[in-house]
C-alpha positions as CSV (number, residue, x, y, z in Angstrom):
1,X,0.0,0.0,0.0
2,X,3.1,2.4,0.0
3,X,5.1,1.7,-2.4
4,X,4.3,4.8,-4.1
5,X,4.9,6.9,-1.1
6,X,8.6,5.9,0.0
7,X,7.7,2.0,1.3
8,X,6.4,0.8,4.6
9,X,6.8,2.5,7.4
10,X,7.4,1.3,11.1
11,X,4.7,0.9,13.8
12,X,5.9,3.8,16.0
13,X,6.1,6.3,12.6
14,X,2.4,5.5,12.2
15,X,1.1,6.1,15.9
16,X,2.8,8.9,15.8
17,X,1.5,10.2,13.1
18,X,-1.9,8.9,14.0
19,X,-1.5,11.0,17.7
20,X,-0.5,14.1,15.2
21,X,-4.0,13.9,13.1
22,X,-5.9,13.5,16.6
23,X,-4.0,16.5,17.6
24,X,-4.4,18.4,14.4
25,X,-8.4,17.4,14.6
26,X,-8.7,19.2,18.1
27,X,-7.4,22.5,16.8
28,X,-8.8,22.2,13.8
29,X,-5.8,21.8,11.6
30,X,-7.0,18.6,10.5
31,X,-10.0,16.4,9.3
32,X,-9.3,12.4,9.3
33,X,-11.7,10.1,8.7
34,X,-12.1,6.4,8.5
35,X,-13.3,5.2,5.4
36,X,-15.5,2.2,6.6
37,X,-18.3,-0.4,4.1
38,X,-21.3,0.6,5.6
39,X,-23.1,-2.9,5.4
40,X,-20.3,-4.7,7.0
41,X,-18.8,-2.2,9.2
42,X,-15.5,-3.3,7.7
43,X,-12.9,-0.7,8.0
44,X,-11.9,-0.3,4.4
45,X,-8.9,2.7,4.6
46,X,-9.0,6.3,5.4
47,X,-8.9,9.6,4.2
48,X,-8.4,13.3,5.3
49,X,-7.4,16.4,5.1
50,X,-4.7,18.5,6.9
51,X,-3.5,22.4,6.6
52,X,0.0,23.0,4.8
53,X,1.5,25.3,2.6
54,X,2.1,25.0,-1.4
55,X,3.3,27.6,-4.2
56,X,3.6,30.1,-1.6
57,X,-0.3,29.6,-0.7
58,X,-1.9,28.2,2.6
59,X,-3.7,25.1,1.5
60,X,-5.4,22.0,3.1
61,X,-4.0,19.1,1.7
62,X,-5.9,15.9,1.3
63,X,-4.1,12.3,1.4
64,X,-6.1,8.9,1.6
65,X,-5.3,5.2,1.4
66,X,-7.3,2.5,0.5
67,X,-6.2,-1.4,1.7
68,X,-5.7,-3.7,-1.4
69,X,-9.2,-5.7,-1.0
70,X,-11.3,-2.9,-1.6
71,X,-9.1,-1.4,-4.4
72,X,-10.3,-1.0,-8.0
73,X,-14.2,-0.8,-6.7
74,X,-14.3,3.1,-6.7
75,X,-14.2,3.0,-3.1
76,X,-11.1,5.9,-2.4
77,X,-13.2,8.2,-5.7
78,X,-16.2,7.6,-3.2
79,X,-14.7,8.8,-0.3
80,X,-12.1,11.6,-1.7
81,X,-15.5,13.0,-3.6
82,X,-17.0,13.2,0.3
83,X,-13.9,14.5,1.1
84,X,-13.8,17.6,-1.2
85,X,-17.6,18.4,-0.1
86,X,-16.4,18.2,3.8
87,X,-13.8,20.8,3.1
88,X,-15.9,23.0,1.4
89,X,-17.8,23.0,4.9
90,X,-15.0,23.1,7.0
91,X,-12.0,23.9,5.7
92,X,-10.8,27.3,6.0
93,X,-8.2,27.4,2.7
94,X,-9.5,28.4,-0.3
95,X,-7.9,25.4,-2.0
96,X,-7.4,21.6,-1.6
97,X,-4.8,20.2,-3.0
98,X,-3.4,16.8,-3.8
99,X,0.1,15.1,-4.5
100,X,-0.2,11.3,-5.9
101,X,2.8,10.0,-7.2
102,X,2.7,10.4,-11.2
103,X,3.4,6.4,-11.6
104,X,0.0,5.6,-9.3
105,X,-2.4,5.9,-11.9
106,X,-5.1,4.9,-9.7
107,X,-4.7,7.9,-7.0
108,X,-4.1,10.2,-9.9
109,X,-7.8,8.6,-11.7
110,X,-9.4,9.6,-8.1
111,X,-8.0,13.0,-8.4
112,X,-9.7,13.8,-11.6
113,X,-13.2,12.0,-11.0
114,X,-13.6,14.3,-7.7
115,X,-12.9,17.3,-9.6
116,X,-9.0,18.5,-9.1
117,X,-7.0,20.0,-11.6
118,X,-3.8,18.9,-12.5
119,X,-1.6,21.6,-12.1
120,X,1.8,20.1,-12.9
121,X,4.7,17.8,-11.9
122,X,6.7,18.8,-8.8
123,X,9.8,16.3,-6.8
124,X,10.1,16.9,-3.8
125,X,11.6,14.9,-0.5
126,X,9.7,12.7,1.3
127,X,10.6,10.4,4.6
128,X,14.1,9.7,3.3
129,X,13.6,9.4,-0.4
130,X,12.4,11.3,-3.1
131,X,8.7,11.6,-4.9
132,X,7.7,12.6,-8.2
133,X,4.2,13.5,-8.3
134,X,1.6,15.0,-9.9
135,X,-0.1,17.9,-8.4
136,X,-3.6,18.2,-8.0
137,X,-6.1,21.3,-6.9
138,X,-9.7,21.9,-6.4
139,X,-11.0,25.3,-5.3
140,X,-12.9,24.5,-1.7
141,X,-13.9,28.0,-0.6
142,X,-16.4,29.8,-2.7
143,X,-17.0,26.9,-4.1
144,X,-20.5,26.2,-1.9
């Protein structure tokens, strides 16, 4: 599931990054959600957004992951399009941006069906290697 985003990572990286969302989502700073099949209750990935800053803009960024059983069923366009409309709620950038990797053609497909832009290729370091990706915006505020 992360090969297009440096490889695995260990446990401790993700609980700590997993105490930084919580953290993020008491200030405000960030919106993670668990992307979950309604009729099971099976937990099928996750998705969010978080506040950064890109081509000298402040910008919520938006970064999801789907696990490899419920891939190819339009489950991650389902949830990044639910996504896009909860920003438009609560986020307080005007846009949201994305960054998949340009060889995952399935992240970049969910970009487009959700309604990003593609704005470019841009490299940039990553947790200790470096990503080519495409980059992705929709306009969220203003957009109601």
């Amino acid at each position: 599931m992360t090969e297009h985003i440096g490889g695995p990572e260990t446990h401790y990286a993700v609980e700590t990054r997993h105490a930084r969302y919580l953290r993020m989502w008491q200030t405000g700073e960030a919106h993670m959600f668990a992307i979950v099949d309604a009729a099971t209750g099976e937990g099928l990935g996750g998705c969010g957004w978080w506040h950064t800053s890109w081509d000298g803009d402040d910008v919520c960024e938006a970064g999801w992951s789907v696990i490899p059983a419920a891939q190819g069923r339009g489950v991650a366009t389902a949830a990044v399009k639910l996504l896009v409309a909860e920003a438009r709620i609560h986020g307080d950038r005007h846009r949201l941006i994305a960054f998949p990797s340009v060889s995952n053609d399935a992240s970049n497909g969910v970009c487009a069906a959700a309604g990003f832009s593609r704005r470019g290729v841009e490299t940039f370091p990553f947790r200790g290697t470096t990503l080519t990706v495409n980059a992705w915006v929709v306009d969220i505020l203003g957009a109601k």
